[in-house]
N, C-alpha and C positions, 0 to 999 in steps of 0.2 A: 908619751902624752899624745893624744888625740887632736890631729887637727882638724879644724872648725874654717868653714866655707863659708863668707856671710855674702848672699845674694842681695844685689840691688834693689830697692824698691823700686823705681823706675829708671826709664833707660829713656835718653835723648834720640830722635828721630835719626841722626845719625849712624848712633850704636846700633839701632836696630837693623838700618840699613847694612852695615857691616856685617850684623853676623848674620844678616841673609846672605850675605851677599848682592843685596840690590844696591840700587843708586839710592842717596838721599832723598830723588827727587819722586822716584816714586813711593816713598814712604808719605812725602807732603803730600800727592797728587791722592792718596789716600785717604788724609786726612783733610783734605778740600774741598774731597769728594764724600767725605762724612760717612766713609766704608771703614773707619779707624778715629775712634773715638781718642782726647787726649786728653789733660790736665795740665792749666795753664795759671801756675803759682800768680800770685797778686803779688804787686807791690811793684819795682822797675822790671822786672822780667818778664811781661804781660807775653811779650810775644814770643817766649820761649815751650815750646812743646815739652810737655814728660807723658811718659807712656805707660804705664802700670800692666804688668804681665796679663791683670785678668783683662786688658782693653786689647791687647794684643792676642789672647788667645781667641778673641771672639772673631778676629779676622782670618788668623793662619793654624785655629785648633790650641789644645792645650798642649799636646806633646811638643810642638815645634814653637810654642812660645815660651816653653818652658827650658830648651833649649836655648834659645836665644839668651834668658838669662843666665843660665849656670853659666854660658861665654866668659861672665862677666863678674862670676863666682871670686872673690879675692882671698888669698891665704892670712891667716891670720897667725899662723904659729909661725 
């Protein structure tokens, strides 16, 4: 039986920062700087960042945002 990769829809500022390997802080410094666009759910989590691959690849290319999410690819079998 074939197993299935099911990639994240987004990734927290964090995450990202990990599978760059950068700091957190210049993921924020980023998006403060409005060179990394985000998505910011309603409700109590206002001030929680989510990242959407195609917001990330618009910073670091598609290859290497694309990358960033397979990291985070989870086994389902």
């Amino acid at each position: 039986m074939p197993q299935t990769m099911d990639r994240p829809t987004t990734l927290s500022p964090q995450e990202v920062a990990d599978a760059l390997g950068m700091s957190r802080r210049t993921i924020y410094r980023w998006i403060n700087d409005r060179d990394l666009d985000t998505t910011q759910p309603s409700g109590k989590a206002k001030s929680r960042h989510r990242i959407f691959e195609r917001q990330l690849a618009e910073k670091i290319g598609e290859e290497d945002a694309a990358e960033v999410f397979n990291a985070y690819a989870n086994d389902e079998a």
